[in-house]
BAFI-3210 file (N, C-alpha, C; in Angstrom, 3 decimals, decimal comma, padded with zeros to 6 digits):
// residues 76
n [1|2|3|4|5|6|7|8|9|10|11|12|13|14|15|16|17|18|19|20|21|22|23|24|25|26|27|28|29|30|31|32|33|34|35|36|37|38|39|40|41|42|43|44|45|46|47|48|49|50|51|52|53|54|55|56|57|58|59|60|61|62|63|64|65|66|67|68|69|70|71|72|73|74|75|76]
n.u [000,830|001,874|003,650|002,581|001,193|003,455|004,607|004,193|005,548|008,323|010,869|012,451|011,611|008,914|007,740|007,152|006,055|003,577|002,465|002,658|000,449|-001,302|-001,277|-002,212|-004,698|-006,364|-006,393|-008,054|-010,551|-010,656|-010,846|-013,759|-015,174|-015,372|-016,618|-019,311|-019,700|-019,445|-022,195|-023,433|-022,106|-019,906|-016,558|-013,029|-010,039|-006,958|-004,236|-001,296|-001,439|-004,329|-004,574|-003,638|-004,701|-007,035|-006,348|-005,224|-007,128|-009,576|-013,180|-013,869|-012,228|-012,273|-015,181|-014,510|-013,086|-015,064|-017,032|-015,543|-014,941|-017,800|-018,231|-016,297|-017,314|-019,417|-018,664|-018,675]
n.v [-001,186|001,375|001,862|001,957|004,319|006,275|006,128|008,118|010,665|012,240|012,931|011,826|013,404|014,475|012,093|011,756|013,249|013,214|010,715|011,621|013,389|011,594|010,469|012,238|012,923|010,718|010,302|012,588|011,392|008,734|010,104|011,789|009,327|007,416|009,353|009,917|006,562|006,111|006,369|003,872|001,873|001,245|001,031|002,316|001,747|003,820|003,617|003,618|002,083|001,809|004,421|005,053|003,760|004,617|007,233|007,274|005,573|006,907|007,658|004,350|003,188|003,857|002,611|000,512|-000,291|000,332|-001,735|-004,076|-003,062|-003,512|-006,326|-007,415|-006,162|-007,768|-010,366|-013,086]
n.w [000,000|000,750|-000,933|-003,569|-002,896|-002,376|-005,130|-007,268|-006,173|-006,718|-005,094|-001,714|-000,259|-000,635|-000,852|001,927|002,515|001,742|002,469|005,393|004,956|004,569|007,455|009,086|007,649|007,647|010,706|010,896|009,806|011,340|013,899|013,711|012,983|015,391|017,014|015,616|015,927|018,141|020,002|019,124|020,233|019,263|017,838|016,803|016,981|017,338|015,677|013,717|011,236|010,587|010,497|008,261|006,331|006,694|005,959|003,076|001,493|002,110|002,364|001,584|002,772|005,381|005,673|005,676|007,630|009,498|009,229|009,832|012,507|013,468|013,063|014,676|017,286|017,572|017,704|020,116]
ca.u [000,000|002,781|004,285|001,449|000,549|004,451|004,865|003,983|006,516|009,469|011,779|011,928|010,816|007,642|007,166|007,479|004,908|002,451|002,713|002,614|-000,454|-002,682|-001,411|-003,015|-005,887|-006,747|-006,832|-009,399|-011,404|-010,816|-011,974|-014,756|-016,098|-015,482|-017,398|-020,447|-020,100|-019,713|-023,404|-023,918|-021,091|-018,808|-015,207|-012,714|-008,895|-006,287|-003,193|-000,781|-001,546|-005,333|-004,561|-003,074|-005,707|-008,157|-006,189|-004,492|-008,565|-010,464|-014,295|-013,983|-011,225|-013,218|-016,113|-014,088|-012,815|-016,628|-017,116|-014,335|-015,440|-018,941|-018,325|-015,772|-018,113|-020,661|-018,617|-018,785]
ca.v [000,000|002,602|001,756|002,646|005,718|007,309|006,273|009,388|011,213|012,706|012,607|011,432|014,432|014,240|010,756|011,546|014,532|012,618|009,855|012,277|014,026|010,568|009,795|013,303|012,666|009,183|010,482|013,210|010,260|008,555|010,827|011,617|007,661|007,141|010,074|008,743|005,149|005,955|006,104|002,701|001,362|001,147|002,265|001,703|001,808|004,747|003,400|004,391|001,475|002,185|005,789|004,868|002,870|005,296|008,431|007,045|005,152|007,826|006,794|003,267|002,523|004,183|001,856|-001,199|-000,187|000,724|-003,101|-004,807|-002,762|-004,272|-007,712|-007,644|-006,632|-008,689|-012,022|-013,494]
ca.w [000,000|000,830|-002,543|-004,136|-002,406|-002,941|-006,562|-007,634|-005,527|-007,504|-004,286|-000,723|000,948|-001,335|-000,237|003,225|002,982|001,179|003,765|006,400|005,197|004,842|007,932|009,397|007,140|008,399|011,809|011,275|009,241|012,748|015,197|013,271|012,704|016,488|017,173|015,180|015,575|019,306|020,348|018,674|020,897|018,392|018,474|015,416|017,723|016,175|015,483|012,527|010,157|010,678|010,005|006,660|005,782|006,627|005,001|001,788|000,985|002,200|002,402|001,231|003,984|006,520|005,941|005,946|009,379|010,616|009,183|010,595|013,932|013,740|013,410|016,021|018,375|017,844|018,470|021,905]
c.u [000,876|003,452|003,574|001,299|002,217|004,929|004,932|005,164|008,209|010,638|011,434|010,920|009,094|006,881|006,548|006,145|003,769|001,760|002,185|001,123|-001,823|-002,389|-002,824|-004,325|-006,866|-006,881|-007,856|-010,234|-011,704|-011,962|-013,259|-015,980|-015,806|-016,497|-018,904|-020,779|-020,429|-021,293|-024,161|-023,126|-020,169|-017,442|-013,907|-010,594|-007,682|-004,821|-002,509|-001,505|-002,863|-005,768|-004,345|-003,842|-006,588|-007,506|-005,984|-006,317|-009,684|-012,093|-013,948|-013,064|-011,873|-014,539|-015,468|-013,367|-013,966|-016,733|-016,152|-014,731|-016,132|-018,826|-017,439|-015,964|-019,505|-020,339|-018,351|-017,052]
c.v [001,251|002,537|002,546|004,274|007,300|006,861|007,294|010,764|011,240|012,372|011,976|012,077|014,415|012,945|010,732|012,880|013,943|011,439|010,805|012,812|012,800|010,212|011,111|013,040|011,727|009,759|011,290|012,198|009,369|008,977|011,185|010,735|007,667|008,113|010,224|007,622|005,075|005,305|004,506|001,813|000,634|001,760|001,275|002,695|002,511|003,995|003,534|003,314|001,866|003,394|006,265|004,392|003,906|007,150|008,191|006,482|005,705|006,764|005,208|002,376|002,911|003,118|000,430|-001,119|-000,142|-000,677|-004,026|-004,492|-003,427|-005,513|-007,986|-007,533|-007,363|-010,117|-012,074|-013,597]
c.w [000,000|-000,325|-003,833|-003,849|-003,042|-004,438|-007,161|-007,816|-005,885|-006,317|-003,068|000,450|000,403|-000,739|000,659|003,496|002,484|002,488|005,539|006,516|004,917|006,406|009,282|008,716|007,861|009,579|012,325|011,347|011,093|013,794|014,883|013,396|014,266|017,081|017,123|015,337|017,507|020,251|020,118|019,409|019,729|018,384|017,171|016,493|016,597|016,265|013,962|011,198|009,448|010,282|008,863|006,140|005,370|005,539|002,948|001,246|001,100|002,896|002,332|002,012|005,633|006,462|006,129|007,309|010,065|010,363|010,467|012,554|015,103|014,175|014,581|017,265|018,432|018,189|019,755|022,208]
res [x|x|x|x|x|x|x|x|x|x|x|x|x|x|x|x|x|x|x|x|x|x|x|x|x|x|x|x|x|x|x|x|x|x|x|x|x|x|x|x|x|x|x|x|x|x|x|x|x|x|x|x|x|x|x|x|x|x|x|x|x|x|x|x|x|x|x|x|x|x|x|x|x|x|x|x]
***
């Protein structure tokens, strides 16, 4: 996934800012979905990978974390 995401990226510092700013991204996306999912007792745990997930995929990584969330609390 990080391969992907700095391809683009002419040098390292580019890399490293791109990188930097999904990983800032992803964490609004975060606090946000915890914010919302809260009330439902839901809770989607911030850690960097999670933050990458959720910045570099935007929407469509944010719902597969609210998923992933779900089913994990629903097993015994």
């Amino acid at each position: 996934m990080l391969g992907w995401r700095v391809a683009g990226s002419r040098d390292a510092a580019g890399a490293l800012r791109r990188l930097a700013g999904d990983l800032i991204a992803g964490t609004v996306w975060l606090l946000a979905l915890n914010l919302a999912a809260s009330p439902l007792g839901l809770h989607v745990g911030w850690n960097p990978v999670s933050a990458l997930i959720a910045g570099s995929l935007g929407l469509p990584g944010v719902a597969a974390l609210l998923v992933l969330a779900a089913t994990a609390a629903r097993l015994p």
